[in-house]
matplotlib code that plots the C-alpha trace (Angstrom):
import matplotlib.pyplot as plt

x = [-101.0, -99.3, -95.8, -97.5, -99.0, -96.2, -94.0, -96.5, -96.1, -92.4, -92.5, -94.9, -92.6, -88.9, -91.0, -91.8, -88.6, -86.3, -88.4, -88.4, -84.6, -81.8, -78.4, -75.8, -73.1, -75.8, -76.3, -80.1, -81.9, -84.2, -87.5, -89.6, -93.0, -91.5, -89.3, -92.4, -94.5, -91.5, -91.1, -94.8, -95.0, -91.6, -92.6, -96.0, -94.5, -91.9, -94.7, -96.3, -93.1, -93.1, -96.6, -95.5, -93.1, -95.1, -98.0, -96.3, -92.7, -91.8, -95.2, -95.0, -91.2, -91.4, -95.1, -94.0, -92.3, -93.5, -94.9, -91.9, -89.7, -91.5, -91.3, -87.4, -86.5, -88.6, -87.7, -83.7, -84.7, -86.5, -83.8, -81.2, -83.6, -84.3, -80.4, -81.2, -83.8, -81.8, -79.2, -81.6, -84.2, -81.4, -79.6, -83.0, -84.2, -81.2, -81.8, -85.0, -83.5, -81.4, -82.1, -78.7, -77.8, -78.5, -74.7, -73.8, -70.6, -72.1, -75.0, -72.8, -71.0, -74.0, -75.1, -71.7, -71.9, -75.4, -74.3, -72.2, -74.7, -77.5, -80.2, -79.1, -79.3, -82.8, -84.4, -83.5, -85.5, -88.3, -87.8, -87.6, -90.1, -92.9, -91.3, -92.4, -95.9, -96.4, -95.4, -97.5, -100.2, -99.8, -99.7, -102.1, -104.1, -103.5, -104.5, -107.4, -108.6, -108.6, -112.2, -112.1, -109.3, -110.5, -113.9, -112.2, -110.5, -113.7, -115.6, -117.9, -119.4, -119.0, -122.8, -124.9, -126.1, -128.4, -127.6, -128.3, -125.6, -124.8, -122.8, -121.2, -120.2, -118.1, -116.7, -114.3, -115.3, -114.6, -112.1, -112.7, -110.8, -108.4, -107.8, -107.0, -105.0, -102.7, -102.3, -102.6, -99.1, -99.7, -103.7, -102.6, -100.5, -103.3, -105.5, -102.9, -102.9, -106.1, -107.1, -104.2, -105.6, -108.8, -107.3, -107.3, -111.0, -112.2, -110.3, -111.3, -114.9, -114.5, -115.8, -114.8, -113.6, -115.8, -114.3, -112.5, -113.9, -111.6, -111.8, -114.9, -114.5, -117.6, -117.5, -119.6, -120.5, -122.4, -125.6, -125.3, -121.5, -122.2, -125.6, -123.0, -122.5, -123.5, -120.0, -121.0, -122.0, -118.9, -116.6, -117.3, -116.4, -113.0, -112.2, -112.7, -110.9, -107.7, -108.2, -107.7, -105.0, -103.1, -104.6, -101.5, -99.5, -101.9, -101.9, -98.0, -97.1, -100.7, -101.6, -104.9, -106.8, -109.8, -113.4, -115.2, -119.3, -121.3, -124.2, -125.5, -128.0, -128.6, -130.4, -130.8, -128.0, -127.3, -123.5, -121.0, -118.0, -118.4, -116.1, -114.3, -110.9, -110.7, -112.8, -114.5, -116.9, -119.7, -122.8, -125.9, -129.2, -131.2, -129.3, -126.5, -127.7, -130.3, -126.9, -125.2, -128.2, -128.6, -124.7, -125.1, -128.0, -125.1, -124.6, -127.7, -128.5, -124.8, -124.5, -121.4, -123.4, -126.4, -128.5, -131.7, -134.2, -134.3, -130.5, -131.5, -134.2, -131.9, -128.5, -127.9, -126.5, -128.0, -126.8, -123.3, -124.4, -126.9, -129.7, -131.8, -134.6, -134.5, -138.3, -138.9, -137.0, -137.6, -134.5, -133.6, -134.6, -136.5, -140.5, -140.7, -139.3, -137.0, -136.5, -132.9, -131.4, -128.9, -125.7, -123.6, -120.9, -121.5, -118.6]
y = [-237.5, -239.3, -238.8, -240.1, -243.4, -244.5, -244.5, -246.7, -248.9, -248.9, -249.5, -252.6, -254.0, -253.3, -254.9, -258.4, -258.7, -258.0, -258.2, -255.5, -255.4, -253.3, -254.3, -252.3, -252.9, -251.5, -248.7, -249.3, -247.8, -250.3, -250.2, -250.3, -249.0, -245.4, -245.4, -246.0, -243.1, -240.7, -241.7, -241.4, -237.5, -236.8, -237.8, -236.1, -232.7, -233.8, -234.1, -230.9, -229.0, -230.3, -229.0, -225.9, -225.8, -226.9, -224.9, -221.0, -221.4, -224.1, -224.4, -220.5, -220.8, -223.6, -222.8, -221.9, -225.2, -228.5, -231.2, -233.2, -230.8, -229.0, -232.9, -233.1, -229.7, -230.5, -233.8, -232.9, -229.7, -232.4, -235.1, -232.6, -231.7, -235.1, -235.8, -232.7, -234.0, -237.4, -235.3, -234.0, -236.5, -239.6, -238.3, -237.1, -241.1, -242.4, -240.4, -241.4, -245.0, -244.5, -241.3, -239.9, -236.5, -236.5, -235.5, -238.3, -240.2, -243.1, -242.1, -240.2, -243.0, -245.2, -242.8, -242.7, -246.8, -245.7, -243.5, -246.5, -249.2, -250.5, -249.3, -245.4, -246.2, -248.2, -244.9, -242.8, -244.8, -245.1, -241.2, -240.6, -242.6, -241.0, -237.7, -239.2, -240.1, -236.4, -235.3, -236.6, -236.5, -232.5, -232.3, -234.1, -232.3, -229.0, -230.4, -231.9, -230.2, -231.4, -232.4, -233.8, -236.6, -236.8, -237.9, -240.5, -242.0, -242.4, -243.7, -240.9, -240.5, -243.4, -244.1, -240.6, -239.1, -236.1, -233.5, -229.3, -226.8, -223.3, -222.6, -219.3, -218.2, -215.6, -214.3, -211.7, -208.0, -207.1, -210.3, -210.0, -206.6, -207.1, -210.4, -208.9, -206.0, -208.2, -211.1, -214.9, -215.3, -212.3, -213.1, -216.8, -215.0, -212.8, -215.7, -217.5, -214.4, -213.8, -217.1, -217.1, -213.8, -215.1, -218.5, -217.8, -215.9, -219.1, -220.9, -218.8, -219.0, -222.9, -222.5, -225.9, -224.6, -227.0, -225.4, -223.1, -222.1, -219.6, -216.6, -217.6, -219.9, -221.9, -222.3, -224.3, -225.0, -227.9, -225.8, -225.9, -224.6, -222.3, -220.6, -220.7, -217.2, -216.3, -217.6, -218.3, -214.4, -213.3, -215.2, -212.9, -209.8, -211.5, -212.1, -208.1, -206.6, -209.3, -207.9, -204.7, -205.2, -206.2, -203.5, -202.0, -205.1, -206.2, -202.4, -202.7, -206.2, -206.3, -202.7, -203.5, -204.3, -206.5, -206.4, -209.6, -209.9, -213.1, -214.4, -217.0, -219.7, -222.6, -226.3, -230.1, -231.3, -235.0, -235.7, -238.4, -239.7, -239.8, -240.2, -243.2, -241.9, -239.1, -239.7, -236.5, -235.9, -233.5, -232.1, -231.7, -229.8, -226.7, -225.0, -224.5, -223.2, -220.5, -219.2, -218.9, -216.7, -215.0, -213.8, -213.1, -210.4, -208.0, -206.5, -204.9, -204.1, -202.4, -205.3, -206.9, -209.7, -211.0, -213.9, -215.7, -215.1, -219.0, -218.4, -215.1, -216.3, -218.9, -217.0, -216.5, -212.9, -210.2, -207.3, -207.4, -206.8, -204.6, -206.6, -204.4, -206.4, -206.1, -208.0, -211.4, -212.6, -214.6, -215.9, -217.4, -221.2, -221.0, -221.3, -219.9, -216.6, -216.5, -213.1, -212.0, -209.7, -207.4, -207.7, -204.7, -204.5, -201.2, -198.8]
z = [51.0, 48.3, 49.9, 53.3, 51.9, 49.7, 52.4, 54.2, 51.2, 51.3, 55.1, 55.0, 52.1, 53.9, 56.9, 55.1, 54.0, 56.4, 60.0, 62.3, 63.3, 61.5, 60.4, 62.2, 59.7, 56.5, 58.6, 58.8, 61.6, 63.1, 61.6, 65.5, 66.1, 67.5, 64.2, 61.6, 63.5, 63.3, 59.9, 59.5, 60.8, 59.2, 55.3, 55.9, 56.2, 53.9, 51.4, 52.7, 52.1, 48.5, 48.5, 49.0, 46.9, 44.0, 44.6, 45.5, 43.4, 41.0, 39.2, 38.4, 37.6, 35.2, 33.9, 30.0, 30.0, 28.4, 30.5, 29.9, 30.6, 34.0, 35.3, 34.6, 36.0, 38.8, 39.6, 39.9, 41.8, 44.5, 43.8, 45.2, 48.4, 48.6, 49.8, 51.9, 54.0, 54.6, 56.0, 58.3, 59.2, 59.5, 62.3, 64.3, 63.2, 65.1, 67.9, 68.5, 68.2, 70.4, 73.0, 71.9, 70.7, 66.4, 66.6, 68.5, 67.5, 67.1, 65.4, 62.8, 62.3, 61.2, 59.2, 57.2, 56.4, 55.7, 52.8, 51.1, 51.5, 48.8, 51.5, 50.9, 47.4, 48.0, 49.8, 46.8, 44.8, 47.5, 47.5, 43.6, 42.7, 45.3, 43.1, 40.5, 41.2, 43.1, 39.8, 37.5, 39.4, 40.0, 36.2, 35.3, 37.9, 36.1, 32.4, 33.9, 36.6, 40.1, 41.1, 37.9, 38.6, 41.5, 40.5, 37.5, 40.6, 42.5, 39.5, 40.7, 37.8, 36.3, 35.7, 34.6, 37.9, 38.2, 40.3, 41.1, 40.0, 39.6, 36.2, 35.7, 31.9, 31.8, 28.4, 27.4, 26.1, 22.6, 22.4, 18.2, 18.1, 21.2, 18.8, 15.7, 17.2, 19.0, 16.7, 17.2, 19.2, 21.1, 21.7, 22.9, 25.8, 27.0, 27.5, 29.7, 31.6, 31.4, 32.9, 35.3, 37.1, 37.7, 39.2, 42.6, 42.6, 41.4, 44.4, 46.4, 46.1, 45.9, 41.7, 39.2, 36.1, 33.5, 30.4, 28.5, 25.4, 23.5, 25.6, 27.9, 31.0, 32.3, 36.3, 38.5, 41.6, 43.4, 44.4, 48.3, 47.9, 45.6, 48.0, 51.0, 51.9, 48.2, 47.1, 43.1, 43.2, 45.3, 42.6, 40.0, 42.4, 43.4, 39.7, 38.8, 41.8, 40.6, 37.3, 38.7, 40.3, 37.5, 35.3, 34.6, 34.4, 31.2, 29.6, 30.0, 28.6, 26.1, 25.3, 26.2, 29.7, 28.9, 30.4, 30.4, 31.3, 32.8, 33.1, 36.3, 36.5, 38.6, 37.9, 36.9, 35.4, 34.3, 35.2, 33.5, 31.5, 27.8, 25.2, 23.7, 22.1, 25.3, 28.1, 30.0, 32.6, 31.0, 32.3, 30.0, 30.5, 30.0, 32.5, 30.6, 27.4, 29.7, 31.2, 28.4, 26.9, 30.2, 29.4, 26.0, 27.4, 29.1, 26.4, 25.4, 29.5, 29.5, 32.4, 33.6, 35.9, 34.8, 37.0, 37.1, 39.6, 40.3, 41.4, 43.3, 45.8, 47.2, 47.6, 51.4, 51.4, 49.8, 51.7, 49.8, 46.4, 44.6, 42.7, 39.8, 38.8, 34.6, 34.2, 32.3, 29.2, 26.2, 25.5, 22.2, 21.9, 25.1, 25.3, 28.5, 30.0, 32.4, 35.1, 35.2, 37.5, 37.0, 40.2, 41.4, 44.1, 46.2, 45.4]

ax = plt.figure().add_subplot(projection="3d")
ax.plot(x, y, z, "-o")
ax.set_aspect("equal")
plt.show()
């Protein structure tokens, strides 16, 4: 989307200043209304393919990197494709022009005066800098979270708002002993695996990472799609069987495969930015603090998923999972009990 829109920037601004006709001797292809919606559909899939890209190879390549330095290597891996896809998409351009072959004479001939004019030089810029702003933005995405930029854009939640959620804390087993085993360096690199596993469960089950916390991540959901097809729940199942499958990966490169417990809980939330020196959205309410004391409960019920009966009697599917019904709790700081449920997955 941002490839597609900057180049409708860049196509309204070559329109105002030089009209809709091309120069023949700049070999510029004449900017007509079939041209800008062949342009339109080629950049959109040009900035899907960089999508691609980003998302399933050069993110994981360059992931140890700096910030700084993931953007360089990045942006002279794309400059170089860049010159790639003008090789491709100028000579199918001319022939939409002109209803000649893409290897037409003539048409390769344009494309050569093309090369050594300023306007080749001027689409490289057009073409670096929409790099650049695909860039940053995928960066900053990844420090910050998506929904959360997202929602700064918006202004969202500029003003507080109150809303319903579903939180999930999920914490790591024995993390104090796994910790001092493997020392800080090593420790440090179990987390980024241990938080890179569980990525794509979260995705999958359309969760918002809210926080990381040491070794326990907070997840939430807005309440209806969290109680779609009982996806809050279902996150927690995706996030073990990864783990499993990577069991031996972690034993091999840690020594160690850790466990991790959660507890669930939906409710009122108040929503908004605070901050002054470093701005975040934050959410604020009971809600939180009774999850995290429905998690800290797994251990004495030797549970891995705890949840509230308030988030029970509104999932939509209870066929997939096996509920045990552990009574009413008083749970530390809390006047009133709370029931909790214990949550199995069927072998």
């Amino acid at each position: 989307m941002i490839w597609l829109l900057m180049s409708w920037v860049f196509l309204f601004v070559e329109y105002a200043a030089a009209g809709w006709k091309g120069a023949e001797d700049s070999g510029v292809i004449a900017l007509t209304p079939r041209i800008v919606a062949f342009s339109t559909f080629a950049v959109f899939f040009v900035g899907l393919g960089v999508g691609l890209l980003e998302v399933f190879f050069l993110d994981r390549l360059f992931k140890k990197y700096s910030l700084g330095r993931k953007v360089i290597f990045k942006f002279v891996f794309y400059f170089l494709f860049a010159h790639i896809i003008i090789f491709i998409f100028y000579p199918l351009a001319g022939a939409v022009e002109t209803g000649a072959s893409p290897l037409d004479d003539r048409i390769l001939e344009k494309f050569s005066r093309f090369l050594v004019s300023v306007n080749f030089i001027s689409t490289m810029v057009q073409l670096s800098f929409s790099l650049v702003v695909s860039l940053l933005y995928a960066a900053v995405s990844d420090s910050l979270g998506q929904n959360v930029l997202i929602n700064f854009f918006t202004g969202k939640y500029h003003t507080p708002k109150k809303e319903e959620r579903i939180f999930m804390f999920l914490d790591m087993r024995d993390s104090t002993t796994i910790a001092e085993k493997l020392g800080h360096v090593k420790y440090f690199e179990l987390l980024g695996k241990y938080y890179q596993t569980m990525s794509d469960a979260i995705i999958k089950s359309y969760g918002e990472v809210y926080q990381y916390i040491g070794d326990e991540v907070v997840i939430s959901w807005p309440i209806k799609r969290g109680l779609e097809k009982s996806r809050c729940v279902k996150c927690f199942f995706y996030i073990q069987n990864d783990f499993l499958k990577q069991a031996e990966t972690f034993k091999k490169q840690f020594g160690v495969f850790p466990g991790f417990k959660a507890g669930m809980h939906m409710g009122e939330v108040t929503t908004g930015e605070v901050g002054a020196l470093k701005t975040e959205i934050v959410f604020t309410g009971d809600v939180l603090n009774t999850t995290a004391r429905i998690q800290s409960l797994c251990n004495q019920y030797k549970a891995e998923l705890l949840i509230s009966k308030d988030l029970y009697t509104q999932l939509e599917d209870y066929t997939t999972f096996q509920f045990h019904e552990l009574g009413s709790m008083e749970l530390k700081g809390k006047q009133q009990q709370v029931s909790i449920l214990g949550v199995a997955h069927p072998s």
